[in-house]
N, C-alpha and C positions, 0 to 999 in steps of 0.2 A: 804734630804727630800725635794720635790719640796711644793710650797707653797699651795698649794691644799691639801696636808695632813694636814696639819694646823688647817685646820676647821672640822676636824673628830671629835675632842674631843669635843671641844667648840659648837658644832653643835649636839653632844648628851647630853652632859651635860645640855643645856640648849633647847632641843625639838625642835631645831628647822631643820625641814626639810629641809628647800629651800637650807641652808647652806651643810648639811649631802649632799643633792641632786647636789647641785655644786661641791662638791669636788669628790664625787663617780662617778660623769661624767667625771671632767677634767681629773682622775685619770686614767680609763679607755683609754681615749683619747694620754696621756701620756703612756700608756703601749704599744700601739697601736705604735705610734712614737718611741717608744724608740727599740722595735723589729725590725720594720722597716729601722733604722738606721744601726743598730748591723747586719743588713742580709747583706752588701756589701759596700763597699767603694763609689760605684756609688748612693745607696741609701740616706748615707749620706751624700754628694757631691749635690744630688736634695732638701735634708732636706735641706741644707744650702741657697740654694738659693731660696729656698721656706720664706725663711726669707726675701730677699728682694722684693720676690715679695707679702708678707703680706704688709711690706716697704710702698711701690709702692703706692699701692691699698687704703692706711690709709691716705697717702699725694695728692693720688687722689681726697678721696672723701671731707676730711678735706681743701682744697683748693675750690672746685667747694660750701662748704658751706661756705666758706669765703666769696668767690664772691659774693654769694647771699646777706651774712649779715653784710659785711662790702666793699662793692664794693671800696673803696676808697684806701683799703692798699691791691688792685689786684697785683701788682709788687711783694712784699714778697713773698705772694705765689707760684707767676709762679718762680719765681727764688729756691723756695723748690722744687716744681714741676720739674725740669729742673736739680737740682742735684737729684732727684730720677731716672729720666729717663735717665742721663749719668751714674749711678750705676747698674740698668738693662744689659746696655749695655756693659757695660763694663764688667759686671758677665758671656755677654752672652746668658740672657734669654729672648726667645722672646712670652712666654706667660704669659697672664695675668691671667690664673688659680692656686691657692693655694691650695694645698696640704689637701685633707680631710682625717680625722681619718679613717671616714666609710667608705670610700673607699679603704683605704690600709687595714682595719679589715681584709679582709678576705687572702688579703698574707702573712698577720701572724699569720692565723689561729685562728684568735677569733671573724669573723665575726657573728656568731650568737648571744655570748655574746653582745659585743659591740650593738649589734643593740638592744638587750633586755634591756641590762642596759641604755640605750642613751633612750629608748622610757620611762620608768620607769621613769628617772631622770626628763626627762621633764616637766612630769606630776607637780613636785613640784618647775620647778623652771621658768615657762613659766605661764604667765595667763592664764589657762586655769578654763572651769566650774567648776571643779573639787578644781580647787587651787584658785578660787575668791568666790566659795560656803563656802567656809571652811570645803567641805564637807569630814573634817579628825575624824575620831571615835576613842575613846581612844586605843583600842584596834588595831587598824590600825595604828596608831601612832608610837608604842610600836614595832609592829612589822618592821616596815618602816624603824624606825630609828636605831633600831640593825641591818636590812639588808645593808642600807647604809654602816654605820659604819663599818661593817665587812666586804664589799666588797672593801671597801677604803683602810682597812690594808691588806687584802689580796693583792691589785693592787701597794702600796706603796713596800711592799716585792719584788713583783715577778720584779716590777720596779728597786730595789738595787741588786735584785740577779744575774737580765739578766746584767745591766751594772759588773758588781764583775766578771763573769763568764766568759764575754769577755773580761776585760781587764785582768783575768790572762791566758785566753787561747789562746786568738790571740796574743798577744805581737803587738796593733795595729800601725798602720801606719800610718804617717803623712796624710792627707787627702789634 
């Protein structure tokens, strides 16, 4: 169970949307990924490196806010900075773009979903008028928070079934 299922229960139990709303996005986002993966070796193979260049990008921007707020300990960082960019290089990758859900949705065939439930989820987990109004009705609540919920066990399944169905039907491959 990835950690975004987590908050299914405790996020209905206790009404709270933003929670229900984060997991039923990550969740979707992860089923998105995880088909993704499962469709080729070369898919999986980009997955991975899509990790160093999340990597990359985190030790990017986390240095350039160093500089700003602590100018004095610049060396630390360019020297993390500098084992980030010798791991790039060495993986091979020469872009600095990271891998989005919504754009692989639709080669795995759930881009309509994805974009429905990604716009939804938002709604409750981004400040929006909507989500700083408090403009939630009991009734809207109620129903919100069973669709979360249900769409997060739905996505938590279909996430164990596709990894379970590959690894007894491919017999997979060292990557």
């Amino acid at each position: 169970m990835h950690e975004s299922a987590k908050g299914l229960k405790p996020g209905l139990n206790d009404s709270d949307q933003a929670l229900l709303a984060w997991a039923c996005r990550n969740l979707i986002e992860l089923v998105v990924f995880v088909k993704y993966v499962l469709q080729s070796v070369r898919n999986a193979e980009t997955f991975s490196k899509d990790g160093i260049v999340d990597l990359h990008q985190m030790i990017h921007v986390a240095r350039n806010l160093q500089k700003q707020e602590l100018p004095e300990q610049d060396g630390e960082a360019d020297t993390v900075m500098e084992f980030a960019n010798a791991l790039k290089e060495l993986a091979g990758i020469s872009t600095d773009k990271y891998l989005l859900a919504g754009n692989l949705a639709g080669t795995v065939g759930k881009a309509a979903e994805y974009a429905a439930i990604h716009k939804i989820c938002s709604k409750y987990v981004h400040p929006t008028a909507f989500s700083i109004l408090d403009a939630y009705e009991e009734g809207i609540v109620s129903v919100v928070n069973w669709a979360f919920f249900q769409r997060g066990v739905v996505y938590n399944a279909e996430i164990c079934k596709d990894i379970a169905l590959y690894c007894v039907a491919a017999k997979p491959q060292a990557v």
